[in-house]
N, C-alpha and C positions, 0 to 999 in steps of 0.2 A: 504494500500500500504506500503511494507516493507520500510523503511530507509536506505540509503545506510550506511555503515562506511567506516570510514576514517582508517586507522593504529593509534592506539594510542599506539603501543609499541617503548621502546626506546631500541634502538641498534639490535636488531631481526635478526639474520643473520649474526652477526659479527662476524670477526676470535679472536677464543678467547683468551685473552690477558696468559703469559706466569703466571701472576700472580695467575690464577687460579688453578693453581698446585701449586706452591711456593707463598703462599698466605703471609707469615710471611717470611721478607730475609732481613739479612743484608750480603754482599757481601765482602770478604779482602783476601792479600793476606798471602798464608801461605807456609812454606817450607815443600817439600815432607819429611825430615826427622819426622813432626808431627804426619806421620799418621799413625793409629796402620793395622792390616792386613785387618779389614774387610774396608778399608776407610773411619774411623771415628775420629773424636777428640773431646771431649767436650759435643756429644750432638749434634754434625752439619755434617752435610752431605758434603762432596765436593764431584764438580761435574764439567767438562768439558765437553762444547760442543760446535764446534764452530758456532751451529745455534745463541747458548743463545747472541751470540756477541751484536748483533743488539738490544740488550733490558736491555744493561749494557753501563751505563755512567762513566767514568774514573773522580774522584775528589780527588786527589794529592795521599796518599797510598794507598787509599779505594774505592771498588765500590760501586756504589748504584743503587737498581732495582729504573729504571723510569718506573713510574704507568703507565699502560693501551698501552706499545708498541705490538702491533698484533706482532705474529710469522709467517711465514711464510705456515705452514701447519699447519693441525689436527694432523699428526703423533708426530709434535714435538714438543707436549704436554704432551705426553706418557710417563710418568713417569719413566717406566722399561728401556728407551733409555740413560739414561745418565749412566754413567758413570765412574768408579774411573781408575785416571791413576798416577803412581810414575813416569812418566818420564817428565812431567812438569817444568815449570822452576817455577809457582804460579799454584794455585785452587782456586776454586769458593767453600766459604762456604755458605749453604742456611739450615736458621733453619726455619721448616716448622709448623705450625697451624696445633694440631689435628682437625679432622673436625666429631662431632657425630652428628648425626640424632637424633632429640627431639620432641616428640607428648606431646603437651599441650593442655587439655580440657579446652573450654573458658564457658561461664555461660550457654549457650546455648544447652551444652551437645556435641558441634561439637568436633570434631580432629583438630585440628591445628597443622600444617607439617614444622618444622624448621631445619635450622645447626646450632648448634653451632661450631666454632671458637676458640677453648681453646686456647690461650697462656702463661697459668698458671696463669696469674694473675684472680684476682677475682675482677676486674675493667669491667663493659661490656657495651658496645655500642648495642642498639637493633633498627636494619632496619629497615624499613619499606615503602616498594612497592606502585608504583602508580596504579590508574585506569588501569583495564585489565590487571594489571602484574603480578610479581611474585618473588619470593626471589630470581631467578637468571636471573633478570636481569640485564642488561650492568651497568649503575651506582649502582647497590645496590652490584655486582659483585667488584667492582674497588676500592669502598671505603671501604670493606669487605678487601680485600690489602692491603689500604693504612695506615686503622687502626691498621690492626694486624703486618705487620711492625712494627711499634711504641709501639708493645709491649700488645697491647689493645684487648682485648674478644671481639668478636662479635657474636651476635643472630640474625639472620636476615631470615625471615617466610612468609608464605603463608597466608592472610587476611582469613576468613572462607568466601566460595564460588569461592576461587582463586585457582588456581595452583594445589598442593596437597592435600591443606586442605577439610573437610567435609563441606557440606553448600551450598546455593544456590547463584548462586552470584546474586546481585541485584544492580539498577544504583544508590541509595543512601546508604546507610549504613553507613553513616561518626558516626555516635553514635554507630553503631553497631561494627563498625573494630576499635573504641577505648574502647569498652570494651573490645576485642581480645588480645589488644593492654596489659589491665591492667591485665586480665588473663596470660601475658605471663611475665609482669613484677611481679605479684604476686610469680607466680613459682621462677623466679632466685631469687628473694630475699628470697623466703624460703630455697634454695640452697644457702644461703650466699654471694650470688654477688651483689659488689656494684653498682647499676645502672650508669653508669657516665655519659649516655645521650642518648635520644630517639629521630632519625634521621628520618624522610620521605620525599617521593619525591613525589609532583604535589598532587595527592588526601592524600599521604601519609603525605604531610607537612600540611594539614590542621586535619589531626587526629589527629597529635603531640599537635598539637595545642590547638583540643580540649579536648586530653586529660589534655593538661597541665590546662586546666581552668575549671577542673571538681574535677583532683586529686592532691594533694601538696607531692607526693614521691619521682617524680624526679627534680631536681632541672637545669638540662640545657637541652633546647630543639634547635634542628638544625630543621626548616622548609627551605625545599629546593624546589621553586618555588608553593609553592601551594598558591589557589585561594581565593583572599578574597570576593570577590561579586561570592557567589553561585548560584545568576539569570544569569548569564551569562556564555557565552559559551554552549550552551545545545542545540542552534541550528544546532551546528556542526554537532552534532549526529542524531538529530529531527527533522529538517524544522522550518521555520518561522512558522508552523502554528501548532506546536506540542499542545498545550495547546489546543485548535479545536478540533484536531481530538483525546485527552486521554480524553476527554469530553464526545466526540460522544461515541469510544471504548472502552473505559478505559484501552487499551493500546496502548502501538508502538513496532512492532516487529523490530529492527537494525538488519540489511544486511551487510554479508561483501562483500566481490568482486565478490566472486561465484555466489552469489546471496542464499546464505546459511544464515539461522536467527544465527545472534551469540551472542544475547540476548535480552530479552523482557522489555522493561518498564513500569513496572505497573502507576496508578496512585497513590497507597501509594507511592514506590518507588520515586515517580517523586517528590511529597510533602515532603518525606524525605530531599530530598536535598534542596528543595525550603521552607523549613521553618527553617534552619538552618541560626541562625546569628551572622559570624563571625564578629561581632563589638562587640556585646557584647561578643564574647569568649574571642576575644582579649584582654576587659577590664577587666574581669573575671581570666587572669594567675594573679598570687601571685606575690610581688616584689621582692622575693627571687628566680625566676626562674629565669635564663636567658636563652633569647631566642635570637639566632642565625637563622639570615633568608637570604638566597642568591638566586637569580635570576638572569637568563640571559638578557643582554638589549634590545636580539633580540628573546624574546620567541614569539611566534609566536600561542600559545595554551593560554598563561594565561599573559595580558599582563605586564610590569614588574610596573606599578601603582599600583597593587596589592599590593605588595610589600612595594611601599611605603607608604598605607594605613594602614598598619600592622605594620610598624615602627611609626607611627603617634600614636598607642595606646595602646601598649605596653609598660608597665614602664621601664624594665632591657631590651634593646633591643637595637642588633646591625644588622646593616645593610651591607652584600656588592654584589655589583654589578660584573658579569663578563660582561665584556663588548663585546658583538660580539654573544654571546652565547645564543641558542635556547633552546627550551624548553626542551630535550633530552641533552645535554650538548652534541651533537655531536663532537662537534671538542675542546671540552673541557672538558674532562673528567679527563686528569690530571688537570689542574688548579682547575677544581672544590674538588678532593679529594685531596691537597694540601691545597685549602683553609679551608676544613672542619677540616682535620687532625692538622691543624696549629691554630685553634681557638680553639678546643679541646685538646691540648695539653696546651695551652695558662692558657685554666682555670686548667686543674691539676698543673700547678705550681705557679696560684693563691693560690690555697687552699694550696697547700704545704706547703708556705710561711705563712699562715694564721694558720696555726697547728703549724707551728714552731716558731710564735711567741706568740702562747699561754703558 
């Protein structure tokens, strides 16, 4: 008998935030005398529209994009819509993130399907997607924004068996999407990027995880909500009696709404994840990593004791809480790439400091 599924994607259907075009912006104003004929100065676009109003916050001379405001429509995200005009009294500068498409083979021989984010710097932040997601979803989307605002490189990819990428997807693979993980940190740093930190969300934060307690390359990890007791939660998906019947079958076919199989669980698969021990991964990062872990107080998918378990055995480890906030960071999605962006910044001018007083 099929399994029913529940939704495990976060934001699916959402109106997509303004940032997704104007992924890199800093906003001010400038006198029409600046601009040369084609509407440029500097390297920056200005642009007028009085849709964009709604997604710009006024702070004493200068604007600044607030993360994650929806726009009103699909059309007015369309790049080709905006606009240059001299009869202005101010414009909106927005310097924008090139975005290339990057196929990276992981050990496997798979394709792995990623953007990069260039903002010139050679500093990169590398995503990484929950269970049944994908590099463009709603948080991996916002804080792909929030960072590149700030100046910061981002890579953020399809797991092998997700999305774009080559591979089968399978309900465990946490060792397998952290060697994806080191395949794709391999690559930039043979391309000279300095890693500055490897971010996942829900299964994504517990790869970060174990990747950090397998390889000593990167030195700060963002786990965001992922799960320390891997025996748990698996009913969601299985029934009380899933073990029973991968026994009798040796699988479970998962159903979505249609009643369409939207993927199978073997029983290696099902042992992959259940012979995995995040205590000892935990114990296992190096005291030079630091590791950044946030959770909502109201996730409702992974509860936020997790969390606190993972702070308990971690040597270099900070902990914070949003409070009110679910597992998807629905209604918090600026705070959440606010808090990321603000820890991660925190440490580049840690080390700053630490270089310049060498």
């Amino acid at each position: 008998m099929p399994q029913n599924l529940e939704s495990s994607g976060c934001g699916a259907g959402a109106t997509r935030p303004i940032t997704e075009i104007f992924s890199a912006c800093k906003i001010g104003f400038w006198p029409p005398a600046s601009l040369d004929r084609e509407g440029r100065t500097g390297g920056r676009r200005f642009v007028q529209d009085p849709k964009l109003h709604g997604a710009f916050s006024e702070t004493g001379r200068s604007l600044d994009l607030t993360m994650a405001q929806p726009i009103p429509s699909e059309d007015a995200v369309d790049a080709s819509r905006y606009h240059f005009s001299h009869d202005s009294h101010f414009y909106f500068f927005v310097t924008v993130a090139s975005q290339q498409r990057v196929i990276i083979t992981n050990s496997c021989g798979e394709k792995l399907v990623g953007l990069l984010h260039d903002t010139g710097s050679k500093k990169l932040v590398i995503l990484c997607h929950g269970f049944r997601s994908s590099k463009d979803d709603e948080t991996i989307l916002n804080l792909t924004a929030a960072l590149t605002s700030k100046g910061l490189g981002v890579f953020r990819f399809d797991f092998s068996g997700n999305g774009e990428s080559e591979g089968v997807f399978q309900f465990g693979n946490y060792r397998k999407e952290a060697e994806d993980l080191h395949a794709v940190v391999l690559y930039f740093s043979d391309q000279k990027y300095e890693i500055s930190a490897i971010v996942g969300h829900s299964k994504g934060g517990d790869v970060v995880l174990l990747y950090a307690s397998r390889y000593r390359d990167v030195h700060t990890v963002v786990n965001l909500s992922g799960r320390f007791a891997l025996d748990r939660g698996i009913e969601r998906f299985l029934g009380k009696d899933f073990i029973q019947r991968i026994n009798k079958d040796g699988f479970i076919d998962v159903v979505d709404k249609t009643g369409k199989v939207a993927f199978r669980v073997t029983e290696e698969s099902l042992m992959d994840r259940l012979n995995i021990d995040m205590h000892a991964a935990c114990l296992s990062i190096d005291k030079g990593c630091r590791v950044f872990t946030v959770h909502g107080s109201a996730d409702e998918i992974i509860p936020v004791e997790d969390a606190l378990e993972i702070a308990k055995l971690i040597p270099s480890h900070k902990l914070h809480i949003i409070e009110g906030a679910n597992h998807c960071y629905t209604e918090h999605q600026e705070e959440l790439a606010k808090t990321v962006v603000d820890f991660l910044t925190s440490i580049q001018a840690e080390d700053a400091a630490v270089v310049g007083d060498l």
